[in-house]
C-alpha positions in Angstrom: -34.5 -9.7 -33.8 -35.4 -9.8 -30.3 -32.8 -8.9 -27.7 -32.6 -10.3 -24.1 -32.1 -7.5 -21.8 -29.6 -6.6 -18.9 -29.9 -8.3 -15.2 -28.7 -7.1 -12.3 -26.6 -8.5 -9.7 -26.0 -7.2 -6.4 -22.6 -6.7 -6.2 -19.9 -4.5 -4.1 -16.3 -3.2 -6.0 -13.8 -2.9 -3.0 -10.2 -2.7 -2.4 -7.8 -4.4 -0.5 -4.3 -4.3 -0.3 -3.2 -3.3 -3.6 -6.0 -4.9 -5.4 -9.4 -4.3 -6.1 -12.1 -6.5 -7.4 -15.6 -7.0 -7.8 -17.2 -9.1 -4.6 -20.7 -11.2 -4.6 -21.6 -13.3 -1.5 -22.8 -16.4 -2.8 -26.6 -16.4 -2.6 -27.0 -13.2 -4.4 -25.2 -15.1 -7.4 -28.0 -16.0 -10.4 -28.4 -19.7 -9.7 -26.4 -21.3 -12.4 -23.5 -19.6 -10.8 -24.1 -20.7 -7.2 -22.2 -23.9 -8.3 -18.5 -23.9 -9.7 -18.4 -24.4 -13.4 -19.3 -23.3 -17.2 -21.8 -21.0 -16.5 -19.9 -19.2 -13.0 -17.4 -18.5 -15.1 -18.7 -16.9 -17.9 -20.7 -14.5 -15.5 -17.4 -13.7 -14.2 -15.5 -13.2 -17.4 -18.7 -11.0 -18.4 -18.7 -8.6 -15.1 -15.1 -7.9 -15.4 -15.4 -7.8 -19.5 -13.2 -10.1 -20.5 -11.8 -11.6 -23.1 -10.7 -8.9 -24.4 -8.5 -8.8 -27.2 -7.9 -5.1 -26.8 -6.4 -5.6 -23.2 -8.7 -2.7 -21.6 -11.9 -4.3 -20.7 -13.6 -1.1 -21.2 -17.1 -3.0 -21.2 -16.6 -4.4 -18.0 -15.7 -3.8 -14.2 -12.1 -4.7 -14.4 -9.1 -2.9 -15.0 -6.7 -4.1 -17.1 -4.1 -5.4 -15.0 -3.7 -8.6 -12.8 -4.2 -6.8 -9.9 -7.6 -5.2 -11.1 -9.5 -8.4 -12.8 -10.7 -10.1 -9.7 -13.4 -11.4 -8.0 -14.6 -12.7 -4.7 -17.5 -15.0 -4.0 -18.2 -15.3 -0.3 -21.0 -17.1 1.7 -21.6 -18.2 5.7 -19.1 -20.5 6.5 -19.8 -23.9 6.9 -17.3 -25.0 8.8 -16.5 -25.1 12.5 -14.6 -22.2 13.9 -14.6 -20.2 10.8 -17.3 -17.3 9.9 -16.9 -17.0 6.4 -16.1 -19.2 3.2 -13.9 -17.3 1.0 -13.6 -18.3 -3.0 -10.8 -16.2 -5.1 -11.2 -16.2 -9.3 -8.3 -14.3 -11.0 -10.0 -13.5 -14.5 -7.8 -13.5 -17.3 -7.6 -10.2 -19.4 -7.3 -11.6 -22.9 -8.2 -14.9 -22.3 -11.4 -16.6 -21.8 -11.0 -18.6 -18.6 -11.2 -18.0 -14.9 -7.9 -19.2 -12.4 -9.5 -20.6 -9.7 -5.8 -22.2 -8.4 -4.9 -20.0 -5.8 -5.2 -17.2 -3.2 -5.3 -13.5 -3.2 -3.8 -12.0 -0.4 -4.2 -8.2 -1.0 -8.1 -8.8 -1.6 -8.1 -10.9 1.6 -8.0 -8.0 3.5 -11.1 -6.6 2.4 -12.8 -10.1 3.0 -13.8 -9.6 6.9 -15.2 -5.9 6.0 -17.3 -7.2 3.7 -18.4 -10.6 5.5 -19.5 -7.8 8.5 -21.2 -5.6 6.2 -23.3 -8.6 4.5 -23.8 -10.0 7.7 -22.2 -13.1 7.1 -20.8 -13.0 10.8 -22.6 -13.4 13.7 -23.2 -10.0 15.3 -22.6 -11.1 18.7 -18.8 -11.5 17.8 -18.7 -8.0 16.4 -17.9 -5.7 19.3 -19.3 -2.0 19.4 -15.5 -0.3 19.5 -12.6 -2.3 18.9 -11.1 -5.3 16.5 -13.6 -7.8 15.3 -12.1 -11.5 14.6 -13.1 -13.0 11.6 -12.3 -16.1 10.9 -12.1 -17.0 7.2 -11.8 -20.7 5.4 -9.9 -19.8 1.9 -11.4 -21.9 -0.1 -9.2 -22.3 -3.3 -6.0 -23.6 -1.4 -7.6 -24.8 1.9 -6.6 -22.8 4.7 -7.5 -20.1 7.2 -6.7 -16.6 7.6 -7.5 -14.3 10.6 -8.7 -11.3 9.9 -8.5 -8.4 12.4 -11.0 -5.6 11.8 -11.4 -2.3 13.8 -14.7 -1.6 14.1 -15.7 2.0 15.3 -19.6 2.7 16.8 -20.8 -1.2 15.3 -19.7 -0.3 12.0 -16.1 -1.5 9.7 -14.0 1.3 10.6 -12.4 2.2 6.6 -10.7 5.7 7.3 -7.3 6.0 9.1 -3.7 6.5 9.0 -2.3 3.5 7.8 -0.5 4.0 4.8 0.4 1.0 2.6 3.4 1.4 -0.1 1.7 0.5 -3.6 -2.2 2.7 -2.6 -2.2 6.2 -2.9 -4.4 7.4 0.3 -4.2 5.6 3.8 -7.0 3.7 6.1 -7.6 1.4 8.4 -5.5 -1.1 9.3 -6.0 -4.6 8.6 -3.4 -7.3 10.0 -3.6 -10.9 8.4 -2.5 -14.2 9.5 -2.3 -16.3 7.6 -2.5 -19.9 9.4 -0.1 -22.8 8.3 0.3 -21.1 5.3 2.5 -24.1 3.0 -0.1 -24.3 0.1 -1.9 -27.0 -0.7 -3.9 -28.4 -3.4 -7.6 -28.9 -2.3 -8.3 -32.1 -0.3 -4.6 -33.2 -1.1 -1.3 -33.2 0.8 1.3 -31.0 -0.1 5.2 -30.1 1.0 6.2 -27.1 1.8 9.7 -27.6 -0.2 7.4 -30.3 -3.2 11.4 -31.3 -4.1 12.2 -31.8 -1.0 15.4 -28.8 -1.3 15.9 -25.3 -0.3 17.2 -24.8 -3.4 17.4 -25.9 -7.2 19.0 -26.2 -10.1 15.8 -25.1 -12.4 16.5 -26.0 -16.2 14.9 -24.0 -18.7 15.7 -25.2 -22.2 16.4 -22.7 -24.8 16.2 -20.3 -21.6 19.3 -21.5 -19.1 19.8 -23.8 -15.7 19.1 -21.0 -12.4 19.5 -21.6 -8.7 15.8 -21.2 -7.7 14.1 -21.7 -4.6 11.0 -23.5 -4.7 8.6 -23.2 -2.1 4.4 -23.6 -1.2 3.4 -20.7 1.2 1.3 -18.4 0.8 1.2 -19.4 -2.9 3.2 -21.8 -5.5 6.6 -19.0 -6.1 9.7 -19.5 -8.2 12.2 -17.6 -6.5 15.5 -16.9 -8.4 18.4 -14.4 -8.1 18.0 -11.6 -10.0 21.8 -11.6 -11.5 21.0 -14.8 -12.8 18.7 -13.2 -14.9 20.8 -10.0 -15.8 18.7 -7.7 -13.6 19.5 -5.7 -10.2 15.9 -6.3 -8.6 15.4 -2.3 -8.6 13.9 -2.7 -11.5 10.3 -0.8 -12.1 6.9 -2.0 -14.1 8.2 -0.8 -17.7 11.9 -2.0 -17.6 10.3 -5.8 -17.8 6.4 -5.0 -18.9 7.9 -3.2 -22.2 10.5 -6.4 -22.8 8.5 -8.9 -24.8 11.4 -11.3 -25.0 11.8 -10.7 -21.2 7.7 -11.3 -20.8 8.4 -14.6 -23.3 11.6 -15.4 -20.7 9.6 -15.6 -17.6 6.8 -17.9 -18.7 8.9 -19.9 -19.7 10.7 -20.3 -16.5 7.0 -20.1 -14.6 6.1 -23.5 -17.2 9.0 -25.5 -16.0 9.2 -24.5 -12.5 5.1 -25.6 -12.4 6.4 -28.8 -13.8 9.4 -28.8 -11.2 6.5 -28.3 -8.6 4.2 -30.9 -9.7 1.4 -28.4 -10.1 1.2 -29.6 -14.1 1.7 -32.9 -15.7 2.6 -31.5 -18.3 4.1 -27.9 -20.1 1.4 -26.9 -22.2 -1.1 -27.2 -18.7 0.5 -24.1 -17.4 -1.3 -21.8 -20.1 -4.4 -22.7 -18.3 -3.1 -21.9 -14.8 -1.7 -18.2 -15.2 -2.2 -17.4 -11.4 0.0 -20.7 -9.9 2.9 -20.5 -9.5 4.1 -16.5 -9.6 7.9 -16.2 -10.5 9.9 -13.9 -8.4 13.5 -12.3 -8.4 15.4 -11.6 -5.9 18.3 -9.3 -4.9 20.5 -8.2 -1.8 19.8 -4.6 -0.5 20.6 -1.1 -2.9 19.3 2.0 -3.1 16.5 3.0 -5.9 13.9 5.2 -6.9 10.2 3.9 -6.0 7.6 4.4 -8.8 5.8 6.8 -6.9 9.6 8.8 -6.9 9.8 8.1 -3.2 13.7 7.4 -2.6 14.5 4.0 -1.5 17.6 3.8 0.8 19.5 0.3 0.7 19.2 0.3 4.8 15.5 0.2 4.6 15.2 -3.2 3.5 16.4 -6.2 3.6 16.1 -7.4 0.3 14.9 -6.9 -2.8 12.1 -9.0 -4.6 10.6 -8.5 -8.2 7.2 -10.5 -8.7 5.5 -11.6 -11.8 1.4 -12.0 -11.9 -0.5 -13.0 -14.7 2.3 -12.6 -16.9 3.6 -8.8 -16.2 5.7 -7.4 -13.2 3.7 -6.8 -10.3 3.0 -2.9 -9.4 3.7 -4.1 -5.4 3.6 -6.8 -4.4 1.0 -9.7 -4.0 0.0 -10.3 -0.9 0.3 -14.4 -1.0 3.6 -14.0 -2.8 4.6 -11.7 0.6 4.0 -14.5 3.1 6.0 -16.7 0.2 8.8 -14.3 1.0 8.3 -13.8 4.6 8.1 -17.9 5.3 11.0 -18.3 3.1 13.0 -15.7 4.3 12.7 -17.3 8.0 14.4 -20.4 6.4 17.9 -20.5 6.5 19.6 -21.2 2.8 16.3 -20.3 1.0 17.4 -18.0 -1.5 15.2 -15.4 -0.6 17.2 -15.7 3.2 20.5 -15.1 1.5 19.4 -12.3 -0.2 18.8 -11.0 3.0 21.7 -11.5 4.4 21.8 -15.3 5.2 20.5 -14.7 9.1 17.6 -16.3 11.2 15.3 -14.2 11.2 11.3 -14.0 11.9 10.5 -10.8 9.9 11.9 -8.9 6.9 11.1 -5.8 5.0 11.7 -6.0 1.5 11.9 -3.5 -1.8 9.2 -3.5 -4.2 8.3 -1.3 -7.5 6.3 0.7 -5.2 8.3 1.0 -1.9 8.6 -1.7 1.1 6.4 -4.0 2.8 6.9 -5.7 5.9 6.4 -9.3 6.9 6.2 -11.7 9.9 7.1 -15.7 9.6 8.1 -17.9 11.9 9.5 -21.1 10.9 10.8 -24.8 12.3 12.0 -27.8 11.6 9.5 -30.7 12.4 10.2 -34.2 12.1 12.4 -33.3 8.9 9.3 -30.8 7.4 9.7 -27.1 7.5 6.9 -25.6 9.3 5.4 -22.3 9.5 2.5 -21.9 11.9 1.6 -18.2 10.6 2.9 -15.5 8.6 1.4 -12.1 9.4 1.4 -8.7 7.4 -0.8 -5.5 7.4 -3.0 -4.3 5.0 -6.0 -1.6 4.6 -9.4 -2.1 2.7 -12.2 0.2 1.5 -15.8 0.0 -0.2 -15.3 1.8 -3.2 -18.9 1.0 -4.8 -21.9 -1.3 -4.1 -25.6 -2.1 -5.3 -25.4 -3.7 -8.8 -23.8 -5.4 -11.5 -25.4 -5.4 -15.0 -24.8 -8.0 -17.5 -27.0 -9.3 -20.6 -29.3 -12.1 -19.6 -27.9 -14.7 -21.4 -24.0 -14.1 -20.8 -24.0 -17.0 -18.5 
C-alpha cells in the first residue's frame, strides 16, 4: 500500500504572554487552507495533533493545555490604517474542531514581532532604535490592537527585563491597546452589557441562580463571585482542574450564561464554541501563595479573579479575559468593581494562580452605552522556533 509522504510548511512556534502557539502568515499556507473552512481546519488540528483522546498531543506541536494549542494565521493587512490582518484558532485538545469565535490576547503580543520579521510591515515605519507601531486588524472579533515593539539595531528587540507573572524568564516589553475593546460578532453590532445590566441574576438549573456580571470586552466573560460558588478566589490549577463535578459545574454555568449573552440559540451550541464566553470568579483582596510559591500579600492587589479556558482553570490569566476585567473594573457596580473595592477607578491589579497582572481601562457613559475607548496591559514575546512544519500530505 502506497503511502503519501510528509509536506512541509513554513511555520514559526512563538510565545506571547503566557501562551504559545504555532504561527503561519497566510500565503505560506498549502492552498486549500488559504481560505476558512474544512480543509484549514484539519491542517490545524493535524500541526497541533489533535484530537487526541489521550489529552497529550504527543504527535503534534501543541501542548496539552488551552493555553499551548493555538495558532495564528497572519497576512498584509488589507485595510486602511492597519499593517497586519490577524486570525486566532484555539484548537481543541480532545475534540476535532477549531474555535475560531474569539481573540487571544497573550499571543497578541507576539503578533507585531512576527508581522516585522515576515515583513508584513512596511519597513519604512520600522525605526532603526526605538518602538515600532504596528497596527493590527483582529480578525475573529473585529477590532484593532496597537502593538508597541522595541526594536534595537533594525531588528525585534526579544531579550530584556520585563518579567511577566505566569513566564518563567523575562524579555522585552510589549504594551497592548486594545482599541474599543466591547466584543463584537463579525460584521454585527454588539453591546457592551448584551442584557443591558451591570449585573444578573444567572439561572443555572440543577446548578443554582448567581449574581453574575455579564460583559463584551476584550472577550464574551461570565463574571461571578467566588462565594457564590463556595470558593475564596486564591484557589490554584488542581484545587478546580482535579474536581470533575467542579469542571462539570462550570460548563454548565459557561452554557447558560452563552445563552444569557445571545452568543447561542441554543444550549447544546455551546459544545461547539469552547473559547466564547470564558467564565470567571471573583473575590475581594487576601493573601495566598502563587503557584510558583511566590507569596501573595492581600495589599498587592486589588482583587482576586479565577478564569476558566477551554474548560480548566487558567494557569494566569488570558490576556482578553484581562481587558474583560480591566473595562469592567472601571465600571462602577460591575461585580468585578465591587470586588475591588466599589471605587472609580481606571486601572487595577489583580491576583491570579500565577501572581498579579496589571491593567489600564478607561470607561464612560455615552448616550446610555458604556464605552471603553482602550484598555492597555503589558506583555513580552519570543521566537522559540521557526522553519517548518511537517504533516502527511493528505491530512487536509
Amino acid at each position: 500500500m502506497a503511502h503519501v509522504p510528509q509536506i512541509k510548511i513554513p511555520a514559526t512556534y512563538m510565545r506571547g504572554g503566557t501562551s504559545k502557539g504555532v504561527f503561519f502568515s497566510l500565503k505560506d499556507l498549502p492552498e486549500p487552507a488559504q481560505v476558512p473552512g474544512r480543509a484549514r481546519d484539519a491542517l490545524l488540528l493535524r500541526v497541533i495533533g489533535s484530537p487526541d483522546p489521550y489529552d497529550k498531543q504527543i504527535d503534534g506541536m501543541g501542548g496539552a493545555t488551552s493555553s499551548t494549542s493555538k495558532t495564528v494565521i497572519l497576512a498584509k493587512s488589507t485595510r486602511a490604517d492597519h499593517d497586519v490582518d490577524y486570525l486566532f484558532g484555539q484548537v481543541s485538545i480532545d475534540k476535532p474542531f477549531v474555535d475560531w469565535s474569539g481573540n487571544c490576547g497573550n499571543l497578541s503580543a507576539a503578533v507585531g514581532s512576527f508581522a516585522i520579521g515576515s515583513g508584513l510591515v512596511d519597513a519604512a515605519r520600522i525605526p532603526r532604535n526605538g518602538v515600532a507601531v504596528v497596527r493590527v486588524w483582529q480578525a475573529n472579533i473585529g477590532k484593532t490592537i496597537i502593538a508597541h515593539v522595541p526594536i534595537t539595531d533594525g531588528a525585534v528587540q526579544e531579550t530584556g527585563d520585563f518579567e511577566l507573572d505566569g513566564v518563567t524568564f523575562p524579555a522585552a516589553e510589549v504594551q497592548l491597546e486594545f482599541m474599543d475593546p466591547a466584543a463584537q460578532e463579525e460584521g454585527g453590532a454588539g453591546s457592551m452589557f448584551p442584557t443591558g445590566n451591570l449585573v444578573d441574576d444567572l439561572e443555572v438549573p440543577g446548578v443554582g441562580t448567581f449574581k453574575a456580571t455579564l460583559i463584551n470586552a476584550g472577550i464574551p466573560t461570565i463574571f461571578i463571585n467566588a462565594q457564590d460558588l463556595g470558593y475564596s478566589g486564591t484557589e490554584l490549577q488542581g484545587a478546580i482542574n482535579s474536581d470533575p463535578k467542579a469542571l462539570a459545574m462550570f460548563e454548565t454555568i459557561r452554557a447558560h450564561g452563552a445563552l444569557r449573552m445571545g452568543l447561542i440559540q441554543h444550549l447544546d451550541e455551546a459544545a461547539q464554541r469552547q473559547h466564547t464566553p470564558k467564565v470567571a470568579f471573583v473575590a475581594r483582596p487576601a493573601d495566598y501563595v502563587a503557584s510558583s510559591g511566590k507569596a501573595i500579600q492581600a495589599a498587592d492587589v486589588d482583587l482576586l479573579v479565577r478564569a476558566l479556558s477551554m474548560g480548566k482553570l487558567h494557569h494566569a490569566m488570558m490576556g482578553t479575559a484581562a481587558v474583560a476585567i480591566g473595562t469592567a473594573a472601571a465600571i462602577s457596580g460591575t461585580l468585578v468593581n465591587l470586588a475591588a473595592g466599589g471605587v472609580e477607578r481606571n486601572a487595577v491589579r489583580f491576583g491570579h494562580p500565577s501572581g498579579t497582572l496589571r491593567v489600564g481601562a478607561e470607561a464612560s457613559l455615552v448616550d446610555g452605552e458604556w464605552v471603553v475607548k482602550k484598555a492597555i496591559m503589558s506583555r513580552s514575546a519570543r521566537v522559540l522556533m521557526e522553519g517548518f512544519v511537517r504533516v502527511p500530505g493528505d491530512a487536509f
